[in-house]
BAFI-3210 file (N, C-alpha, C; in Angstrom, 3 decimals, decimal comma, padded with zeros to 6 digits):
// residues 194
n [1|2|3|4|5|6|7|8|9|10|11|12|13|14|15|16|17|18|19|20|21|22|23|24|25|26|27|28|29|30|31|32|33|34|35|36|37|38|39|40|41|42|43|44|45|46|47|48|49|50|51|52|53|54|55|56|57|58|59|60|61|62|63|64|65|66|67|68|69|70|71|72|73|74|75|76|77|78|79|80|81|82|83|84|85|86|87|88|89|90|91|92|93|94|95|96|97|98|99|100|101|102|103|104|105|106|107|108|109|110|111|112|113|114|115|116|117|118|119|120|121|122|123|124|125|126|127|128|129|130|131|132|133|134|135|136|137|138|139|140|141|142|143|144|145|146|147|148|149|150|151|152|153|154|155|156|157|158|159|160|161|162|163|164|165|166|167|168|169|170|171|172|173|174|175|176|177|178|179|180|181|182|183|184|185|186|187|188|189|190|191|192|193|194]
n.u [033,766|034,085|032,485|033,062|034,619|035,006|034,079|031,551|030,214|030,146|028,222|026,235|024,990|025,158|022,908|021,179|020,379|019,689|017,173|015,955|015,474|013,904|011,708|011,455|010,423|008,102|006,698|006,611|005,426|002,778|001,697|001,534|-000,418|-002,580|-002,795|-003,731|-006,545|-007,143|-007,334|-009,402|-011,383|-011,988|-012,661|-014,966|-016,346|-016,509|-018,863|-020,891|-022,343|-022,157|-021,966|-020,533|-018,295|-017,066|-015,943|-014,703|-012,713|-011,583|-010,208|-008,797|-006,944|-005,710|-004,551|-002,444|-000,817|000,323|001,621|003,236|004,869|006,324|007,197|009,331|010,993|012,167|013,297|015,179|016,706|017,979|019,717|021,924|023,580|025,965|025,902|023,197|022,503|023,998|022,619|019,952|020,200|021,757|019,233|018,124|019,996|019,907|017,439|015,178|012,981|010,212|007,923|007,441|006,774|004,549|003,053|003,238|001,878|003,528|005,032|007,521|009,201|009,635|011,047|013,626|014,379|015,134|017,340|018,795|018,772|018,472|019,878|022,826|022,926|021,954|023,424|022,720|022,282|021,311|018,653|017,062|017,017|015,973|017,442|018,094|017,781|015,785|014,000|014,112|013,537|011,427|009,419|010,445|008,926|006,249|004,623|004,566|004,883|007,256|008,542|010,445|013,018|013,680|014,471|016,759|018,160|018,895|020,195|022,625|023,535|026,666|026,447|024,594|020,942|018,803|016,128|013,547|013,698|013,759|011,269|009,947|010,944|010,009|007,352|006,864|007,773|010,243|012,451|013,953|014,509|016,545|018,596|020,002|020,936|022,687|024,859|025,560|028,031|029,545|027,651|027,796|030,356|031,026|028,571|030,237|032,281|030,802]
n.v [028,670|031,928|034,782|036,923|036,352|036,234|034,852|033,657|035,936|036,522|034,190|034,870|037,080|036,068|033,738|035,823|037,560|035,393|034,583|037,256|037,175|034,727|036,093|037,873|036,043|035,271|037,230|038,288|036,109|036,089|038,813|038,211|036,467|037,814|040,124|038,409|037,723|040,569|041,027|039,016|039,934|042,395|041,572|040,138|042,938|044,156|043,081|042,494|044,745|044,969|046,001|044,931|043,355|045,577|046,814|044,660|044,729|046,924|046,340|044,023|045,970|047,538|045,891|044,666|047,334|047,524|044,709|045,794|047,195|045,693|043,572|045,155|046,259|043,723|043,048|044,757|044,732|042,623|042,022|043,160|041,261|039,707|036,624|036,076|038,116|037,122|034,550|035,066|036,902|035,401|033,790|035,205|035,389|033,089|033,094|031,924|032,764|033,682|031,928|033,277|036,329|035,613|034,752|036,600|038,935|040,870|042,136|041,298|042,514|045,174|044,180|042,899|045,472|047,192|045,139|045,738|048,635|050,165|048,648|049,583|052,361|053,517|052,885|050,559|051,272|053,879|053,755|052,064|053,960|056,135|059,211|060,256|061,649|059,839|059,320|057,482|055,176|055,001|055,270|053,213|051,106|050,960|050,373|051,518|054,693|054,261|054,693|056,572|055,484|053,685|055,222|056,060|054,230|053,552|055,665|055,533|053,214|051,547|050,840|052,062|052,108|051,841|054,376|053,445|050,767|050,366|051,010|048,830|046,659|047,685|047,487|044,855|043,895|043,363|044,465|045,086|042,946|042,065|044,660|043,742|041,101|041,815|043,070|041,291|039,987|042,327|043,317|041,145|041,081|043,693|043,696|041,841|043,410|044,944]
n.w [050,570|049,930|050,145|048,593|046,564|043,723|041,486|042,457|042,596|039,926|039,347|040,257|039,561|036,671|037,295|038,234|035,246|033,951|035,304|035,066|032,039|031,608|032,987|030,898|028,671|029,749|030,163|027,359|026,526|027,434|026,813|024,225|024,015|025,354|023,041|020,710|022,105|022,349|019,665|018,998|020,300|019,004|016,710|017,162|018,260|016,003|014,219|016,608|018,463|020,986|024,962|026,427|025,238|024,469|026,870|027,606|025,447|025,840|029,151|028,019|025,954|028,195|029,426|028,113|027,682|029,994|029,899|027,763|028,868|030,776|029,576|027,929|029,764|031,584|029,579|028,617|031,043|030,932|028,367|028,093|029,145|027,947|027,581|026,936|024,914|023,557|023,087|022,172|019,942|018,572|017,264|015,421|013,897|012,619|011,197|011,923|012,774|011,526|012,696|015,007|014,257|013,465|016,072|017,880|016,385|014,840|016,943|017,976|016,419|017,918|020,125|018,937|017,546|019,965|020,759|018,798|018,354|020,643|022,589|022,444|022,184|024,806|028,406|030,788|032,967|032,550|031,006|033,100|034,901|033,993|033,660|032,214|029,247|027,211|025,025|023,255|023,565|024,720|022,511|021,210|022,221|020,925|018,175|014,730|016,205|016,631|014,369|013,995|015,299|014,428|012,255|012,746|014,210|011,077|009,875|011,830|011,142|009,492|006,560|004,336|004,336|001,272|001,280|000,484|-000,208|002,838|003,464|002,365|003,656|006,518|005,971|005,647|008,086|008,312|009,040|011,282|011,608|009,231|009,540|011,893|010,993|008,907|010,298|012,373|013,137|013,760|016,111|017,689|018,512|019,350|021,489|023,500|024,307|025,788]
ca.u [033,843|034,117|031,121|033,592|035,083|034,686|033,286|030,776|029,333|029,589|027,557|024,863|024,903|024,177|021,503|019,495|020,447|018,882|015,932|014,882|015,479|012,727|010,414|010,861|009,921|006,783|005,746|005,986|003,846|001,423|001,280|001,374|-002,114|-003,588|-003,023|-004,987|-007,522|-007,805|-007,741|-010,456|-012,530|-011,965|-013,358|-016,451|-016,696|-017,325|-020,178|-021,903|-021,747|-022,178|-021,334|-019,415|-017,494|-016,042|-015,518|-013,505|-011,651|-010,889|-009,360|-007,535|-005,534|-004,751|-003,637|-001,307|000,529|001,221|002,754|004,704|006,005|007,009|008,744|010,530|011,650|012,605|014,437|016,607|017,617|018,668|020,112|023,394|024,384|026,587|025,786|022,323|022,226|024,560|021,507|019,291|020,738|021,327|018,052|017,852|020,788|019,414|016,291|014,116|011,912|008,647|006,143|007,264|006,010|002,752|002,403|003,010|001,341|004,374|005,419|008,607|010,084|010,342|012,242|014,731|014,653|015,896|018,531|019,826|019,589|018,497|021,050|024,039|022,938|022,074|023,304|021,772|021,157|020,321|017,110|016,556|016,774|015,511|017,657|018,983|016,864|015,816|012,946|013,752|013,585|010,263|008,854|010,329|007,868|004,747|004,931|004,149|005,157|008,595|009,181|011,573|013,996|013,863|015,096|017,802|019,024|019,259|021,462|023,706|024,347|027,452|026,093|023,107|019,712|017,761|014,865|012,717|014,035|013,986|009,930|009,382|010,907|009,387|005,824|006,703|007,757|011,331|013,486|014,980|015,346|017,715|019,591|020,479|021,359|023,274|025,668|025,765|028,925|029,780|027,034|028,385|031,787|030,302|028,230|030,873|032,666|030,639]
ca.v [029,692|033,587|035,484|037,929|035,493|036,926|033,336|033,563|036,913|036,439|033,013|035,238|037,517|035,238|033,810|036,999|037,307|033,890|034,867|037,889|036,494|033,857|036,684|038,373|035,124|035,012|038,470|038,545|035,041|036,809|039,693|037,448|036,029|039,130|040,369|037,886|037,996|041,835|041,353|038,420|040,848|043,463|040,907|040,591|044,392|044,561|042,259|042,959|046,189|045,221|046,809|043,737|043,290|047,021|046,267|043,738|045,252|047,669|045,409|043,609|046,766|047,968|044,601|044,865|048,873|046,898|043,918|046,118|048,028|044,754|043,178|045,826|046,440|042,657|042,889|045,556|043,911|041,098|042,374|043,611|039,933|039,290|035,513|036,454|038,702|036,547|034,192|035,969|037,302|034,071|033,111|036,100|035,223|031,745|033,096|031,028|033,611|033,067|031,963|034,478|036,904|035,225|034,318|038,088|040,200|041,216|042,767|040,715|043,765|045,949|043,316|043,131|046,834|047,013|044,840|046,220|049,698|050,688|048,338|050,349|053,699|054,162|052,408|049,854|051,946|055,289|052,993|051,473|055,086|057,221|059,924|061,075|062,046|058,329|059,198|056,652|053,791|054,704|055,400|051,833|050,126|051,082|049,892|052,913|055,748|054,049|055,220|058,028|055,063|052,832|056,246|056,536|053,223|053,154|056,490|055,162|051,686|051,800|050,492|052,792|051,005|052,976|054,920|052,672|049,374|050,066|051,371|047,993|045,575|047,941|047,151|043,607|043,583|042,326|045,663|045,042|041,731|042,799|045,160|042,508|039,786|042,318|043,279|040,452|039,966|043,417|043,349|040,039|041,726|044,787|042,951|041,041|044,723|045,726]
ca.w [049,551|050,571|049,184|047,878|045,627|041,558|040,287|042,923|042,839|038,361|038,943|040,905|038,505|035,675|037,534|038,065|034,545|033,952|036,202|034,688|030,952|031,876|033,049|029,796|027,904|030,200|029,965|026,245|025,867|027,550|025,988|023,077|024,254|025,311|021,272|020,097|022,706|021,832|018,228|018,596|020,755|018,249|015,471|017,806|018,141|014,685|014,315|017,953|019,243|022,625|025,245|027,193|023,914|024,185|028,187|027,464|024,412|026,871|029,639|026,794|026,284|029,232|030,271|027,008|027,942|031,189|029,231|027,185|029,914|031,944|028,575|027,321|031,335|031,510|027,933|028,972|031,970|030,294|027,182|028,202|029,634|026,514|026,875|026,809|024,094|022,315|022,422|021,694|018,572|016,866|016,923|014,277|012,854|012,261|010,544|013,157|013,163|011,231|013,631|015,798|013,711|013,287|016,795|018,299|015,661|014,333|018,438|017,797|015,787|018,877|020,535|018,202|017,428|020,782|020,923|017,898|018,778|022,115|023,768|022,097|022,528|026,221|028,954|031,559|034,143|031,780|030,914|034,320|035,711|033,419|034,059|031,180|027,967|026,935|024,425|021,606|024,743|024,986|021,349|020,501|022,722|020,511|016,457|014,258|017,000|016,709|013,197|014,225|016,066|012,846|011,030|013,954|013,594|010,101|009,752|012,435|010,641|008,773|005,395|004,461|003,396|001,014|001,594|-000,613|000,631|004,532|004,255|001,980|004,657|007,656|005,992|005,464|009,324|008,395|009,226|012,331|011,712|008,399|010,558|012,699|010,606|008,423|011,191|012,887|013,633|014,501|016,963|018,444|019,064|020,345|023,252|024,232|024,758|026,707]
c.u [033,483|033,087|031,934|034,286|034,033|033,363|031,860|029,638|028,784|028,583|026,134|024,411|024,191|022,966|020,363|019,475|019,280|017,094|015,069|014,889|014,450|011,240|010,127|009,657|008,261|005,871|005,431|005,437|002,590|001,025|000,704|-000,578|-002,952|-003,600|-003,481|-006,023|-008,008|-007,974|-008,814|-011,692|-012,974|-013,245|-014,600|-017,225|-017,528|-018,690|-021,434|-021,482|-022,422|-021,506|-020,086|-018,513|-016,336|-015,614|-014,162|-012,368|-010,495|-009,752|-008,133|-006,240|-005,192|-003,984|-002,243|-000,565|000,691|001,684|003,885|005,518|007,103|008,120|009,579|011,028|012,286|013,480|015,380|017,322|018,545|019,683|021,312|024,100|025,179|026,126|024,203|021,968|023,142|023,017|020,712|019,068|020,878|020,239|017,639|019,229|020,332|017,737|015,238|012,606|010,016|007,942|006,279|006,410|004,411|002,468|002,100|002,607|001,947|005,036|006,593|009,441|010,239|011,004|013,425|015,438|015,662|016,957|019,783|020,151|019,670|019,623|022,795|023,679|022,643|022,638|022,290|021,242|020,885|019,015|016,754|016,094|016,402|015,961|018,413|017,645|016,630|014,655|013,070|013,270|011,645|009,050|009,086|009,531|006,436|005,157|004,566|004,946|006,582|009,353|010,732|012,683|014,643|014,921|016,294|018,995|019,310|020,555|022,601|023,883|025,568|027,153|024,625|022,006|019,160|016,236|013,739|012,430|013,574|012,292|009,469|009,705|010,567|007,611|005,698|007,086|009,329|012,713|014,431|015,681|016,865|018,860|020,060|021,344|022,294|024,617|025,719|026,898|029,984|029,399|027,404|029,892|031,723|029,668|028,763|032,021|032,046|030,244]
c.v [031,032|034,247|036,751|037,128|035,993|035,745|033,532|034,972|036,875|035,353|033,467|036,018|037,038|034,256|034,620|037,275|036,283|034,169|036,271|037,883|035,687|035,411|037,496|037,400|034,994|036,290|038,700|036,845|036,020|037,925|039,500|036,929|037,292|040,036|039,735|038,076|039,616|041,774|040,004|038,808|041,421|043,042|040,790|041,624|044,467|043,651|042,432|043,973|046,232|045,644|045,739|043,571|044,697|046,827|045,662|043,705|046,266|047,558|044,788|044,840|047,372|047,520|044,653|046,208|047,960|045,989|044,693|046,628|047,090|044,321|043,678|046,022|045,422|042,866|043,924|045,447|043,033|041,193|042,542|042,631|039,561|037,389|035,725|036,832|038,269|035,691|034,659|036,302|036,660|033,608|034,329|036,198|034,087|032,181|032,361|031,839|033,858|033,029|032,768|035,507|036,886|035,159|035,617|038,875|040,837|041,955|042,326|041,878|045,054|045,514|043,745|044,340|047,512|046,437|045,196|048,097|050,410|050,126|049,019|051,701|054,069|052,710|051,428|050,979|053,523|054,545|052,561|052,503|055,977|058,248|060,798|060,797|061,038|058,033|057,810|055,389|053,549|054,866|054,044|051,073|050,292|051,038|051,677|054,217|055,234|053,896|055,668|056,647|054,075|053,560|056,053|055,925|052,855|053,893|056,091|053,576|052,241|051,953|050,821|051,543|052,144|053,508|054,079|051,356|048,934|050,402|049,789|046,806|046,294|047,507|045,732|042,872|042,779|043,491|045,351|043,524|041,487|043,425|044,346|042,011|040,451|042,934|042,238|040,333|041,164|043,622|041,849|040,289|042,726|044,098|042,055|041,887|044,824|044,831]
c.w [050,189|049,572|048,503|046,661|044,287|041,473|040,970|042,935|040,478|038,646|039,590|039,940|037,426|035,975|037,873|036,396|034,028|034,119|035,666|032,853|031,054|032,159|031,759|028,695|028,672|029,876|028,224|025,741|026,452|027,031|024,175|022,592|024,438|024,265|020,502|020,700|022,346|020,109|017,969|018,696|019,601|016,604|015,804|017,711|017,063|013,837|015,555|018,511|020,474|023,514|025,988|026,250|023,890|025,938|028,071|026,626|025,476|028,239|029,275|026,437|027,487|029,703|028,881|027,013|029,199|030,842|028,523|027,694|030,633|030,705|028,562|028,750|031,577|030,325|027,974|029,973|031,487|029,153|027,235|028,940|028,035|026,774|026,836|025,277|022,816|021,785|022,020|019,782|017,430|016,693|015,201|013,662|012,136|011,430|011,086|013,436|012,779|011,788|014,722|015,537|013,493|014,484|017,707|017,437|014,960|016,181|018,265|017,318|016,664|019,695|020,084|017,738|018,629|021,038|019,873|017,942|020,225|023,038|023,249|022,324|023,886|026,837|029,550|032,174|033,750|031,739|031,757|035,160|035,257|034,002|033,280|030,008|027,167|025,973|023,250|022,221|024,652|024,081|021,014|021,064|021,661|018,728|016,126|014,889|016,975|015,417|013,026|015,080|014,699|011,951|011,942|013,444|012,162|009,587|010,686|011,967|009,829|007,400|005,234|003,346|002,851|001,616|001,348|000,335|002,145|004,324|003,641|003,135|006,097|007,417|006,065|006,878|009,411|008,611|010,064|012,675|010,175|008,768|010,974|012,149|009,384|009,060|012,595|013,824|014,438|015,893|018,346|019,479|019,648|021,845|023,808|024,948|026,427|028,519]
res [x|x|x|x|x|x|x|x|x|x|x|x|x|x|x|x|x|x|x|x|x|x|x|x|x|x|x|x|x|x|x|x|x|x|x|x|x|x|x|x|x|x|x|x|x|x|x|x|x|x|x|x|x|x|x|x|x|x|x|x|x|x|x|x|x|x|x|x|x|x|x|x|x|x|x|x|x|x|x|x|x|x|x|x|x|x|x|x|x|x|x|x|x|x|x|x|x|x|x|x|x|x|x|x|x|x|x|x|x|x|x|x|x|x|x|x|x|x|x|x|x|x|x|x|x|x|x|x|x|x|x|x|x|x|x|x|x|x|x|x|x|x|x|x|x|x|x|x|x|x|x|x|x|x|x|x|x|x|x|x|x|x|x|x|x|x|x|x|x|x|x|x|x|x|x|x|x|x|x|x|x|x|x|x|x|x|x|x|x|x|x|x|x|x]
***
């Protein structure tokens, strides 16, 4: 087999693919763990106000802005593999989602926020290279502060959600999984575009 051969350079492909799809799944369990571990600290905090207790609160997040940096860095690698992000996708088409929610804190909804809007509006390598004006990339990593991407994606859906509606399923943590599973199939035919 000639290393220039298509099949062979796509089948490398979809194994770095592959390969950094797995490191997302690792980086966000752990980040997974290190959000309880800070919110068990945190429950400590408020009963002992020691100082090892705030130490270690402290640790706990830092070690969590360097998880979210590695996820969301892993999840935009990966994202624009259409068989990837096909999977992906049905798992929130399939409503599977539940103990996700419970088991990340609700963190799951900048995932998905992402694949529903960050991977259509910039490129791969605009977000890999930050080289073009990529602010919403980096407001959706943090809940709350990623208000303004929520609003983004809602005016650019086709079928407007009300005002009302979209803040009652953003408090209930079910927004971007709505989006989603509301354009579904659009979004299926789109990343197979691209």
């Amino acid at each position: 087999m000639k290393p220039t051969d298509k099949r062979f350079w796509n089948r490398c492909g979809n194994a770095v693919n592959e390969l950094f799809f797995w490191l997302f799944i690792a980086f966000a369990v752990l980040l997974t763990i290190d959000l309880w571990c800070m919110l068990a600290t945190a429950i400590v905090c408020l009963f002992d106000s020691g100082l090892k207790s705030l130490t270690l609160l402290k640790i706990f997040g830092a070690y969590g802005i360097i998880l979210i940096l590695f996820s969301n860095f892993t999840l935009w690698l990966t994202m624009y593999s259409p068989m990837i992000y096909k999977r992906l996708a049905s798992v929130v088409w399939s409503k599977r989602l539940r103990p996700l929610y419970f088991l990340t804190l609700g963190y799951v909804n900048v995932y998905l926020l992402n694949l529903y809007y960050i991977r259509f509006r910039y490129s791969q390598y605009e977000l890999t290279q930050y080289r073009v004006n990529v602010i919403y990339s980096v407001l959706v990593m943090f809940p709350i502060i990623n208000i303004p991407v929520y609003i983004a994606a809602i005016r650019s859906n086709e079928q407007q959600v009300s005002l009302g509606y979209a803040a009652k399923l953003y408090m209930q943590g079910r927004l971007a999984t709505y989006l989603i599973q509301k354009d579904y199939s659009s979004l299926i035919n789109d990343g197979n575009e691209q």
